[in-house]
LUMVOTOR-820440 format. One line per field, with one value per residue (C-alpha): residue in three letters; x, y, z. Coordinates in Angstrom, 1 decimal. Layout:
code = ALA; ...
east = X; ...
north = Y; ...
up = Z; ...
END
This chain:
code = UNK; UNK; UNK; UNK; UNK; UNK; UNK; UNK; UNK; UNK; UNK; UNK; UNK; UNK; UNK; UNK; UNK; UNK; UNK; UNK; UNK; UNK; UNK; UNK; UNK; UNK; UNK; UNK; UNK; UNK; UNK; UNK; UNK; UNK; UNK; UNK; UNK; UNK; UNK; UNK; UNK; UNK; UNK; UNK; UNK; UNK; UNK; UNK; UNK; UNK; UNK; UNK; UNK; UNK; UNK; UNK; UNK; UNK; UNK; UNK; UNK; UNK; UNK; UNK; UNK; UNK; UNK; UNK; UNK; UNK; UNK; UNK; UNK; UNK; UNK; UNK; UNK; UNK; UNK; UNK; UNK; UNK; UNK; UNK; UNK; UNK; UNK; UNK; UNK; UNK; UNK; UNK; UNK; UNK; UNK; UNK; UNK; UNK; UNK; UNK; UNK; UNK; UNK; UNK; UNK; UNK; UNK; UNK; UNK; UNK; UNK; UNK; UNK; UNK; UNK; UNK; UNK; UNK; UNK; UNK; UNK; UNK; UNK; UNK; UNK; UNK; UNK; UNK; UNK; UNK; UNK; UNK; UNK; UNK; UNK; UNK; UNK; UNK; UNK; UNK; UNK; UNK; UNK; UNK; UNK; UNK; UNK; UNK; UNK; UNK; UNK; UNK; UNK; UNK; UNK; UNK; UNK; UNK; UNK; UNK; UNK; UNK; UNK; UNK; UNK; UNK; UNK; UNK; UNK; UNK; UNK; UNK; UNK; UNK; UNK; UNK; UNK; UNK; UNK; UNK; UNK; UNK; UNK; UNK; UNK; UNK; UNK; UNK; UNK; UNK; UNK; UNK; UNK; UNK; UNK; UNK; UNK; UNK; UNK; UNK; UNK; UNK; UNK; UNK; UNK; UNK; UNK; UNK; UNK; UNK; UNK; UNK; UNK; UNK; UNK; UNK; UNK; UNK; UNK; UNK; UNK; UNK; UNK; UNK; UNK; UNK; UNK; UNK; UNK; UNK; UNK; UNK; UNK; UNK; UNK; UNK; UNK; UNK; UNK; UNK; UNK; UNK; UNK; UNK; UNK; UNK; UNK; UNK; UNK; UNK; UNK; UNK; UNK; UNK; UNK; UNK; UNK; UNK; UNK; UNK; UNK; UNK; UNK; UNK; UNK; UNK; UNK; UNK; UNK; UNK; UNK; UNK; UNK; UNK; UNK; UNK; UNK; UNK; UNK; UNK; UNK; UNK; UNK; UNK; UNK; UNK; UNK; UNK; UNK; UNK; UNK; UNK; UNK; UNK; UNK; UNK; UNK; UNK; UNK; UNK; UNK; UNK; UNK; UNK; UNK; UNK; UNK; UNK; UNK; UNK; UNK; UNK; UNK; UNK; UNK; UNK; UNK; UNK; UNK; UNK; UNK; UNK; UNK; UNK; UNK; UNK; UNK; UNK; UNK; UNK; UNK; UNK; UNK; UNK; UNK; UNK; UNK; UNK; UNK; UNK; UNK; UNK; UNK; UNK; UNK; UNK; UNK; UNK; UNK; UNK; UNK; UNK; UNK; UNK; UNK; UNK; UNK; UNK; UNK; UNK; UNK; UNK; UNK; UNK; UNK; UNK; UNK; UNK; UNK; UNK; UNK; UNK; UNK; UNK; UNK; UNK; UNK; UNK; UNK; UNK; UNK; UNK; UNK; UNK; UNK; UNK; UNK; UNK; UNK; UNK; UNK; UNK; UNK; UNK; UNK; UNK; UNK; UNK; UNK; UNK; UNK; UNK; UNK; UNK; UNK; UNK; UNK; UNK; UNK; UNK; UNK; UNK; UNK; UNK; UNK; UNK; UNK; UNK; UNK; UNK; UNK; UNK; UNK; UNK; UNK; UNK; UNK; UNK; UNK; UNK; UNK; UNK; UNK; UNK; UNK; UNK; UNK; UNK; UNK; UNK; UNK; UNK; UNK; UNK; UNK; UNK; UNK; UNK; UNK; UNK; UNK; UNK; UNK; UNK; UNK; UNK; UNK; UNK; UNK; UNK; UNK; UNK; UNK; UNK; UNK; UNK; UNK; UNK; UNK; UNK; UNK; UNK; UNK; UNK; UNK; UNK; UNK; UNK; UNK; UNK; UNK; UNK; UNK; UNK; UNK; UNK; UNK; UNK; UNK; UNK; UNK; UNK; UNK; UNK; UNK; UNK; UNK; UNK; UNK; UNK; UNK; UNK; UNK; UNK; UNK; UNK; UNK; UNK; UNK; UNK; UNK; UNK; UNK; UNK; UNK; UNK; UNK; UNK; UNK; UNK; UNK; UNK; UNK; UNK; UNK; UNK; UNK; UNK; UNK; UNK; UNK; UNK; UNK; UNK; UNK; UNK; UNK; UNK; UNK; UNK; UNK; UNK; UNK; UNK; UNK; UNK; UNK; UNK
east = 73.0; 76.4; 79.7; 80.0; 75.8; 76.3; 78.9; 76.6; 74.1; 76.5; 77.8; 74.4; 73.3; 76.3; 75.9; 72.5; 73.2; 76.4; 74.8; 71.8; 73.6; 75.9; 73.3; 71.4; 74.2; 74.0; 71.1; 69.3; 71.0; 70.0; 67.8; 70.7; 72.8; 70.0; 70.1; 73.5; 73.2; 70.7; 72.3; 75.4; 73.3; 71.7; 75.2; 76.3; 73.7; 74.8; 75.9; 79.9; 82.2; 85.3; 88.7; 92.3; 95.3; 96.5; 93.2; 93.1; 96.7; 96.5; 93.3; 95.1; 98.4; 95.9; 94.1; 94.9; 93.0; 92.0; 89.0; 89.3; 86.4; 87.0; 84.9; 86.4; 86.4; 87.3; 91.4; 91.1; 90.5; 93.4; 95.8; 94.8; 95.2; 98.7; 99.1; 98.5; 101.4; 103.7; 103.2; 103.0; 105.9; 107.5; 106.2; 108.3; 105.8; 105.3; 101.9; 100.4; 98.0; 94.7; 93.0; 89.7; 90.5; 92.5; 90.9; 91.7; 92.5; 95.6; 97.3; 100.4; 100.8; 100.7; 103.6; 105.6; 105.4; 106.6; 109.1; 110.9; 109.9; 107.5; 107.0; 104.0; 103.0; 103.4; 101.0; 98.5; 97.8; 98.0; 95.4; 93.2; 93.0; 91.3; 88.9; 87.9; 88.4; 88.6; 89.0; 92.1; 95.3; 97.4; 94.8; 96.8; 100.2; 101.8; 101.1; 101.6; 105.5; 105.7; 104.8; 107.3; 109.8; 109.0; 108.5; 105.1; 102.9; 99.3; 96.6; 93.6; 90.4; 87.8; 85.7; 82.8; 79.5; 76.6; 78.0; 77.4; 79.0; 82.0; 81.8; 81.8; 84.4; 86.7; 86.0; 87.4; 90.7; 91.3; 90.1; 92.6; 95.7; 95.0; 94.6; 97.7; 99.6; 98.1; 100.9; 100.9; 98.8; 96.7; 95.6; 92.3; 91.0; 87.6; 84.6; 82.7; 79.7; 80.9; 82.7; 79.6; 80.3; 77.6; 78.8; 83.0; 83.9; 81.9; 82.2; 85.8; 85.5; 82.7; 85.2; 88.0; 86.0; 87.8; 90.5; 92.7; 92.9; 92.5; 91.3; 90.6; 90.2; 89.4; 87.1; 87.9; 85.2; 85.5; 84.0; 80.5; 77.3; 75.7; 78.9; 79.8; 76.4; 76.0; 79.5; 78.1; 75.1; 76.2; 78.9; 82.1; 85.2; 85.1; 86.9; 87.3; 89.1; 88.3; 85.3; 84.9; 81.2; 82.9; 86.6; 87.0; 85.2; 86.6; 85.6; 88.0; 86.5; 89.3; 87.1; 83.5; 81.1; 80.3; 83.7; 83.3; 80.5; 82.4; 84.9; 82.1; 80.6; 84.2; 84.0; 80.9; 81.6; 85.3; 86.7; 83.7; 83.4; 87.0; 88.6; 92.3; 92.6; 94.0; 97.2; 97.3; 97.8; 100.7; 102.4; 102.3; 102.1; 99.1; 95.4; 94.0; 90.4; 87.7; 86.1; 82.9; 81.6; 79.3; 82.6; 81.4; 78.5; 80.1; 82.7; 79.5; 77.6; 81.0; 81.5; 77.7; 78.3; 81.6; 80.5; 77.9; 79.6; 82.1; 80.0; 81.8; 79.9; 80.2; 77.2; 75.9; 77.0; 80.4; 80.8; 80.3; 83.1; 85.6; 87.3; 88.6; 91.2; 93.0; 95.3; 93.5; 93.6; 97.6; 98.7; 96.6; 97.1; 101.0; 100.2; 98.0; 101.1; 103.7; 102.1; 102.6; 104.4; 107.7; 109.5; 110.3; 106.3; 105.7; 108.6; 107.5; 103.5; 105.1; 107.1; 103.8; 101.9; 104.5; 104.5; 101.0; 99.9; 96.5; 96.6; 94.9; 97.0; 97.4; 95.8; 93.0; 89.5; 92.0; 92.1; 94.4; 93.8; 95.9; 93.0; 89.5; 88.4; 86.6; 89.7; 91.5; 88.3; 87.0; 90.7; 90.6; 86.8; 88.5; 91.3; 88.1; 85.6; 89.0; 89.7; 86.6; 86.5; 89.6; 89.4; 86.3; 88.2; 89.7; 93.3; 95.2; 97.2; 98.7; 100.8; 103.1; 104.1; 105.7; 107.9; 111.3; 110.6; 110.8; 109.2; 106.2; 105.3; 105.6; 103.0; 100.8; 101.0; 100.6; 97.3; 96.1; 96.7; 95.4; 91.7; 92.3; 93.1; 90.3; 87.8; 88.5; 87.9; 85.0; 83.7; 86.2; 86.7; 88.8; 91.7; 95.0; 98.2; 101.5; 102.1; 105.1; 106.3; 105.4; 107.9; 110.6; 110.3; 111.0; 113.5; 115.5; 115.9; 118.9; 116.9; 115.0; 116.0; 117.7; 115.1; 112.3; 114.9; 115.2; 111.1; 110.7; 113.7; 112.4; 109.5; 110.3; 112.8; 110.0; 107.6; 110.1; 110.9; 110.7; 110.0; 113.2; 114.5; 113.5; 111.6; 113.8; 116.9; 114.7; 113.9; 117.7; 119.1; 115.5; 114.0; 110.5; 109.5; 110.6; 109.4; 105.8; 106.5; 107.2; 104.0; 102.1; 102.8; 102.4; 99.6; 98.0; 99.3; 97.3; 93.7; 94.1; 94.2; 91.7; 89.1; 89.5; 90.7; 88.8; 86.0; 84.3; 84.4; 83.2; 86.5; 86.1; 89.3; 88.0; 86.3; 89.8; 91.6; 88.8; 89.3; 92.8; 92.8; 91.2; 93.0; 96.4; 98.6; 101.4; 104.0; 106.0; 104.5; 101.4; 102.4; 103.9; 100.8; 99.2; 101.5; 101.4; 97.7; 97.7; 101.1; 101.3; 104.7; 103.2; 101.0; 102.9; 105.5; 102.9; 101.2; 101.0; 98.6; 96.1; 97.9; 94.6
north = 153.0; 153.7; 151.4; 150.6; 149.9; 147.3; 145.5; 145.2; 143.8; 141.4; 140.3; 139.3; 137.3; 135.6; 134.4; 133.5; 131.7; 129.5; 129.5; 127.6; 125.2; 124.6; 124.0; 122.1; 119.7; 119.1; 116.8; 116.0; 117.5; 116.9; 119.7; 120.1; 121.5; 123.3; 125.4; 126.0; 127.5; 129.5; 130.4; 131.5; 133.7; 135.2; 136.3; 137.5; 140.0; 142.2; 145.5; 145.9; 148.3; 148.7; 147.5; 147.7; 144.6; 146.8; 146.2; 142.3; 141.5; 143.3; 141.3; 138.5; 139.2; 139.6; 136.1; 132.7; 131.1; 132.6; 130.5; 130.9; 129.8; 127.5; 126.9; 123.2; 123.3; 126.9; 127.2; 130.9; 130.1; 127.6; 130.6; 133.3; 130.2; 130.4; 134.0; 134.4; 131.3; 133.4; 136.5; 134.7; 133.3; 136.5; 137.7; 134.8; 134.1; 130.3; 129.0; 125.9; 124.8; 123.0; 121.5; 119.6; 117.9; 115.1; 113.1; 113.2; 108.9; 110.3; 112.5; 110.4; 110.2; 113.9; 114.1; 111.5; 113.7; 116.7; 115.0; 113.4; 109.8; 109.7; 111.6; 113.5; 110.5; 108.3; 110.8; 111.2; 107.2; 106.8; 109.4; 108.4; 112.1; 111.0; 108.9; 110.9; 114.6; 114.8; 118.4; 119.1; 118.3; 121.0; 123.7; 122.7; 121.3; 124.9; 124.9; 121.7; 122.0; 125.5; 123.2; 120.8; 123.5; 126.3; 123.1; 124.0; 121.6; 120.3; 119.5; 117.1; 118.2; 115.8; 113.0; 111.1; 112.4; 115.3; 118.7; 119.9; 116.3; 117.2; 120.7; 119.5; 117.4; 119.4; 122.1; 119.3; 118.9; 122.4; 123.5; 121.1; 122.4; 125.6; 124.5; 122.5; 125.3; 128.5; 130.9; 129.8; 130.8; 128.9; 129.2; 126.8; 126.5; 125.2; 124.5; 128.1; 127.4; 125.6; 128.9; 131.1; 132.9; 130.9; 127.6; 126.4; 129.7; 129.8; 125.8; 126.7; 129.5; 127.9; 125.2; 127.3; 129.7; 130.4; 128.1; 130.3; 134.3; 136.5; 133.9; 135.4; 134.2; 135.9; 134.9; 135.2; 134.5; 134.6; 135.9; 135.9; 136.4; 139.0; 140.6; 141.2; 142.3; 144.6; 146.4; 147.2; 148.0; 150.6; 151.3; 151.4; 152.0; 149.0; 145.7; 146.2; 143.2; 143.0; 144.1; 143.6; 142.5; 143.3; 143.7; 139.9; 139.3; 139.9; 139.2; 138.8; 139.3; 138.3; 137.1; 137.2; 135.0; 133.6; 132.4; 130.4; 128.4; 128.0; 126.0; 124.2; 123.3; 122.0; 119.9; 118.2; 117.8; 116.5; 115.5; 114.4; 110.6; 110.6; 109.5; 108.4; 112.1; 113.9; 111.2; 110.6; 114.0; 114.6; 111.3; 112.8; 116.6; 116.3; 115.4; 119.1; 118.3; 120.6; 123.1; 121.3; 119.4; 122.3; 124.5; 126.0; 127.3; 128.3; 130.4; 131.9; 132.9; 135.1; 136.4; 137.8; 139.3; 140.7; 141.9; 144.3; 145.6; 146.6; 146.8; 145.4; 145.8; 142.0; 139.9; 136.7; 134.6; 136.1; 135.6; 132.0; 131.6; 130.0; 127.0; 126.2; 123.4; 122.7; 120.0; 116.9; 118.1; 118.8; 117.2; 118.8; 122.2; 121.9; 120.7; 123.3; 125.5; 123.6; 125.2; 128.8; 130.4; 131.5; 128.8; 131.2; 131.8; 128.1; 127.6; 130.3; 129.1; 126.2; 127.2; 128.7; 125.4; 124.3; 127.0; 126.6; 130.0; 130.9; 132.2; 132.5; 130.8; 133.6; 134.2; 131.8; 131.4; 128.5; 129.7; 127.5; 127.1; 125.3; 124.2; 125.7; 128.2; 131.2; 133.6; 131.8; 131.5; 135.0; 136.4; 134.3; 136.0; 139.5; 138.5; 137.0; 140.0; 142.3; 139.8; 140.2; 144.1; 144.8; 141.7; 143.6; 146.4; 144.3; 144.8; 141.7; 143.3; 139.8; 140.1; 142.3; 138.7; 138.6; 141.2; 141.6; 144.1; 142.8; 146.5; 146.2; 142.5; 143.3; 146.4; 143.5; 141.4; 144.0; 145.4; 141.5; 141.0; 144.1; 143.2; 139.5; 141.0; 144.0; 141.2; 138.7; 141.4; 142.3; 138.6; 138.7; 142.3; 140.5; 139.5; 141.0; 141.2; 142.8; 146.5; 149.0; 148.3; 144.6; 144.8; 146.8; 144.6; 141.5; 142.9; 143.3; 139.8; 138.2; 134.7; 135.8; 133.3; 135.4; 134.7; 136.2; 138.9; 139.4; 140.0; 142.1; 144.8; 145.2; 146.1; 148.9; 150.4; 150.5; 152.1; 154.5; 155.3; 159.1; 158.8; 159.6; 155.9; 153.9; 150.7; 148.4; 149.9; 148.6; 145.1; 144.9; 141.1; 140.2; 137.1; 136.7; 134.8; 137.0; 140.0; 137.9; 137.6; 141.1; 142.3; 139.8; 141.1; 144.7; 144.2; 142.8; 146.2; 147.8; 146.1; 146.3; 150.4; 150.3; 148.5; 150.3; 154.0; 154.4; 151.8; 151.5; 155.1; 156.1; 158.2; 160.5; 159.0; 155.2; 155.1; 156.4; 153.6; 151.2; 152.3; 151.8; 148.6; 147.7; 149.0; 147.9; 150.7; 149.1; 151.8; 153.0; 156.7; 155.6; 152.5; 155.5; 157.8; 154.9; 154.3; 157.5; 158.2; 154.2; 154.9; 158.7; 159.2; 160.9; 158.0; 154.5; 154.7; 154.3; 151.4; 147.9; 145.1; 144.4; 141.7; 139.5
up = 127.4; 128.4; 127.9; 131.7; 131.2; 128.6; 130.6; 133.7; 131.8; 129.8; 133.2; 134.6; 131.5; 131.8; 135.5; 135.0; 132.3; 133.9; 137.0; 136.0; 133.7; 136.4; 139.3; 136.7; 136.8; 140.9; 140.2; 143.4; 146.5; 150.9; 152.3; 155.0; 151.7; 150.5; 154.5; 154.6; 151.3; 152.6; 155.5; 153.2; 151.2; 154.3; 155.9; 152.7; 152.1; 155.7; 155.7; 154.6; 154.4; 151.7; 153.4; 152.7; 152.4; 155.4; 157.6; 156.6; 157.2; 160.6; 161.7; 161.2; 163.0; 165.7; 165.1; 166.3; 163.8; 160.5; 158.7; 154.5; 152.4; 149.4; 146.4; 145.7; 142.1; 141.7; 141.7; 142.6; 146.1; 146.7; 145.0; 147.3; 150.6; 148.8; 148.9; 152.7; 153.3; 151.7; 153.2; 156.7; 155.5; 155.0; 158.7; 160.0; 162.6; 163.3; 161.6; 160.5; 158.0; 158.8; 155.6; 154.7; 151.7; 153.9; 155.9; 159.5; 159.4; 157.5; 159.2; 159.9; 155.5; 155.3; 158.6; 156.3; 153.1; 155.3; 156.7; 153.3; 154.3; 151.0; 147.9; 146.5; 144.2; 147.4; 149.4; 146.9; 146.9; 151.1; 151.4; 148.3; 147.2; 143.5; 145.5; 148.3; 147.4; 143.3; 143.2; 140.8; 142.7; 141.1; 143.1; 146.6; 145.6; 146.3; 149.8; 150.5; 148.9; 151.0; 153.7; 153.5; 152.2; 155.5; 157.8; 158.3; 160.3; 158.2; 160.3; 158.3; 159.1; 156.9; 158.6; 157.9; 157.9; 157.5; 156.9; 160.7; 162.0; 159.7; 161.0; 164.7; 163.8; 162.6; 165.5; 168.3; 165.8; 165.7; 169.7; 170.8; 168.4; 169.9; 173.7; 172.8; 170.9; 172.3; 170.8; 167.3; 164.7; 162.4; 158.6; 157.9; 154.7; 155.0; 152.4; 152.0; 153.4; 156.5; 156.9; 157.8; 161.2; 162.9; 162.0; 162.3; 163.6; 166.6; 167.3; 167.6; 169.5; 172.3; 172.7; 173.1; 175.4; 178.7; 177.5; 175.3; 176.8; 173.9; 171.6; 168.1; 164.5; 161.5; 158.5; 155.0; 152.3; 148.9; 146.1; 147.6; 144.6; 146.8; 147.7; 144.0; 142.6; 145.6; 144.5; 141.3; 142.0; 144.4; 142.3; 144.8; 143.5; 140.5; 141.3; 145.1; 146.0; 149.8; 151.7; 155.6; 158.0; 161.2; 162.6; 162.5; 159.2; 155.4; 151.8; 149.2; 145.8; 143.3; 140.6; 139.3; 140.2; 136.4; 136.8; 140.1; 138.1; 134.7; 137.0; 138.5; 135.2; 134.1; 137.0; 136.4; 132.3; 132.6; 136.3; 138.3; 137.4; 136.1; 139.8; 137.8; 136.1; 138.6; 139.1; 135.8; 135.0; 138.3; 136.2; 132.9; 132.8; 130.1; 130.6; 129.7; 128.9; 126.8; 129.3; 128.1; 125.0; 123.2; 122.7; 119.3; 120.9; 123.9; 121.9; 119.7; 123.2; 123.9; 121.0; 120.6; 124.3; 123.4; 120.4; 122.0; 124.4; 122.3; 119.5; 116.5; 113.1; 112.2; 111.3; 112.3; 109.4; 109.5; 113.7; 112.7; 110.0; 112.4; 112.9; 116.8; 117.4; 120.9; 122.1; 120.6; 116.8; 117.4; 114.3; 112.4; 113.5; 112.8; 109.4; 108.6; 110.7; 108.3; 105.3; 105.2; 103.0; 105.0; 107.3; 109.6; 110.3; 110.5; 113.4; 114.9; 115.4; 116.2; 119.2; 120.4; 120.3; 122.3; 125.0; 125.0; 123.3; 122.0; 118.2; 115.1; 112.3; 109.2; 106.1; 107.8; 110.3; 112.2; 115.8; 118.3; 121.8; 124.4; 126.0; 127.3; 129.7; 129.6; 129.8; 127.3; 124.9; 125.3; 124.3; 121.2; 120.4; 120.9; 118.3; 115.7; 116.2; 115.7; 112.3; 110.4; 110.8; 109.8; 106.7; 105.7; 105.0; 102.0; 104.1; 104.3; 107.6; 108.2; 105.2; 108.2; 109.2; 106.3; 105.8; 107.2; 109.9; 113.3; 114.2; 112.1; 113.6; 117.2; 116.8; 115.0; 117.7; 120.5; 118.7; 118.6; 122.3; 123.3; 121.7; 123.0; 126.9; 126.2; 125.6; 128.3; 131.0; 129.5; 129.8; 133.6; 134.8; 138.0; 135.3; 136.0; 134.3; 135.3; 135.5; 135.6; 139.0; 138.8; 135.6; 137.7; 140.7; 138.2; 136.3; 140.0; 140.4; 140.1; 140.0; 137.2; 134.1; 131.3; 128.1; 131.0; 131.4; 127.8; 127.7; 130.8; 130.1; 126.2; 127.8; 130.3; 127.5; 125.3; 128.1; 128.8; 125.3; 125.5; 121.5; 119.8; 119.5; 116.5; 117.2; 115.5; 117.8; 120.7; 119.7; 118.1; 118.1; 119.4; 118.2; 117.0; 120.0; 122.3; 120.6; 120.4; 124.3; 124.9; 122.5; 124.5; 127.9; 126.4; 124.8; 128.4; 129.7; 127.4; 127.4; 131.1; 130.5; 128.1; 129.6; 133.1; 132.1; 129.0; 128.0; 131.9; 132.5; 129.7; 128.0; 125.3; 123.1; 123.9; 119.8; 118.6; 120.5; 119.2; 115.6; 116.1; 117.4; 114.2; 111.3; 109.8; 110.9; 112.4; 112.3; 115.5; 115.3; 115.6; 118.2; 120.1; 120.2; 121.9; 124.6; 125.8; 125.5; 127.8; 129.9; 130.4; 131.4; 135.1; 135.4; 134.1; 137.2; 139.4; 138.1; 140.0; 140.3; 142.8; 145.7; 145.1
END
């Protein structure tokens, strides 16, 4: 079976898998969800065709209203909603955002938040968000403060009601903002099966019928099952991020399914019946909950995926020799932290705890994570699964964090990343982490604060090292922390290569990067082999993230 075999198959066992526990956790739902569910799944299996940013933003230049789906619990959604405000933004054309998780009784509240005359805590309680929506609050502040910042007009859409009432509802709100405002364009984001051409879409547009000349609007799903499993199936260029039905109908696909149902399942377990969590956590900046309450066993099921795919020789009884503490068990993590040998380790684990950094504490099986989720817990399995091979070497490679050489401890860290990233896309393919010319573009800005600055220039000088500097002259009057940052980042870079260039298309050298990756050579001749077998110098400068 080949490498990009073994991921397919890893992939669907784990969206069965969360799938079922999360609609297991639905209970009891109305045979009018059950249709529109149905009738999701029946539009999402049409015919599609591979599409461009180009095609999409030019469909919606040309659209009066353009409809994008939301999974509530899923923050993935609400981010790309916040994408498209700022590049409409950027257009400079005049736009306003219409929104179901207000109710339409409060319209005036949100007008007075956009308008000064109350703060966000102040709108939060006049339009009961923890009471009536309870989907995480931090997943729509953006666009709500580049509302208020752009002096862009929010429209509630929510009522009382079945779906199709709410749906009908919300088509008379939005028909008569367009009547009333037939020149300016609006951005909806709207519930994903309510989204479904046959259902908001063309309420709006038999109202508007005859009303509005021209009238257009423009659907944008996201992250449809069918869509997804069809890509790979058919194996289209890998991670195609939009797909488009019809001139008027898109598909972003910025993440795998699996993930939308981890964040569903995270719902259920932690925010569901906790109404108070969401203000409670705008008050105090805290409140990170587990992702759920079998966390051991959760981290074991990724570890025995990752561990295939990438097949690490580690046995069962040695996977399970671990120990995995998060935010709760704080003081005990900095004691265990405050006992290492060298003071200037212990400060340094300590300033990750509190920038809220995944790590494994040295010399030990202690693993530390900020708090739960699937990327975050699948990056810390890479970093065990990469532990016990190299420990059963008899090689005690953390000893590096000991010695004196700055040099020697970044190329530590950047291997550790590298497995951590490599095995969080395995488990998320859709992760992305910045590139060459995201670096460049960053490194332009005056406004970019000078410790970030610090991280993001280290790394191009060490990208564009043509080989005849020494390490050490490159992280020169660096401190640990930001060469930590700076092997961080890099080591992103470099599990985001690996996975894509090598591992998924099967590359010859990908066992010789893998045996790398687990051995205790940390000097810079072998660190620069691997950069430019990753980032060949006529490749790197061309490099750049996917927009979603």
């Amino acid at each position: 079976m080949s490498e990009a075999d073994k991921v397919w198959e890893l992939h669907k066992s784990i969206y069965r898998h969360l799938k079922k526990r999360a609609k297991g956790l639905e209970g009891e739902v109305s045979q009018e969800l059950k249709d529109y569910e149905k009738n999701q799944r029946k539009y999402a299996n049409r015919d599609f065709k591979v599409s461009k940013s180009e095609e999409l933003f030019l469909a919606i230049r040309k659209s009066n209203v353009v409809f994008l789906g939301d999974f509530h619990s899923f923050d993935q959604n609400s981010r790309n909603l916040e994408r498209l405000t700022r590049e409409l933004i950027k257009q400079k054309n005049k736009f306003s955002l219409g929104v179901e998780l207000v109710n339409e009784n409060h319209q005036e509240s949100i007008e007075r938040y956009l308008n000064h005359q109350i703060t966000e805590l102040e709108l939060l309680e006049d339009i009961e968000y923890h009471e009536s929506w309870r989907f995480p609050w931090s997943y729509y502040r953006p666009f709500f403060e580049m509302a208020r910042k752009h002096k862009l007009p929010i429209i509630a859409l929510n009522s009382e009601g079945s779906l199709s009432q709410r749906d009908y509802r919300a088509s008379e709100i939005l028909s008569h903002f367009i009547i009333e405002n037939p020149t300016e364009r609006l951005l909806v984001l709207f519930g994903e099966l309510h989204i479904v051409p046959n259902k908001l879409p063309k309420m709006v547009q038999d109202k508007i019928q005859d009303k509005v000349p021209e009238f257009r609007s423009t659907t944008i799903h996201q992250n449809l099952d069918e869509v997804h499993w069809k890509l790979q199936e058919h194996e289209i260029e890998k991670h195609n991020q939009i797909v488009k039905f019809s001139e008027h109908e898109y598909s972003l696909q910025t993440a795998p399914p699996w993930i939308k149902y981890e964040s569903m399942i995270y719902w259920y377990e932690n925010l569901s019946d906790d109404p108070e969590f969401e203000l409670h956590d705008y008050v105090l900046n805290n409140g990170i909950l587990n992702l759920h309450s079998n966390v051991p066993e959760n981290f074991i099921f990724l570890c025995e995926k990752i561990q295939k795919v990438l097949d690490f020789d580690v046995s069962g009884e040695e996977l399970e020799d671990f120990n995995l503490y998060e935010h709760q068990n704080l003081s005990l993590i900095l004691d265990k932290v405050g006992r290492l040998p060298k003071s200037t380790l212990s400060n340094f684990l300590k300033r990750l705890v509190k920038e809220g950094r995944v790590f494994r504490i040295p010399f030990s099986n202690n693993y530390y994570c900020s708090s739960y989720s699937i990327n975050r817990m699948s990056f810390i399995c890479g970093i065990h699964l990469q532990d016990i091979v190299i420990r059963k070497k008899n090689i005690n490679y953390e000893s590096i964090l000991m010695d004196k050489s700055l040099a020697k401890k970044f190329v530590l860290i950047v291997k550790q990343n590298t497995m951590g990233y490599l095995a969080s896309k395995v488990i998320n393919p859709f992760r992305k982490c910045d590139l060459y010319m995201d670096l460049k573009e960053k490194n332009n800005n005056p406004l970019l604060p000078s410790d970030q600055k610090i991280v993001i220039s280290t790394m191009i000088n060490i990208i564009e090292d043509d080989g005849t500097s020494e390490l050490s002259q490159l992280m020169e009057k660096k401190s640990l922390f930001h060469a930590y940052e700076c092997a961080r980042k890099l080591g992103f870079y470099f599990g985001e290569i690996v996975y894509e260039d090598f591992l998924i298309k099967g590359h010859s050298e990908y066992k010789e990067l893998f045996s790398y990756l687990t051995n205790d050579q940390c000097s810079y001749d072998s660190f620069y082999d691997l950069l430019r077998k990753l980032l060949p110098i006529d490749k790197y400068p061309l490099q750049k993230k996917r927009l979603f």
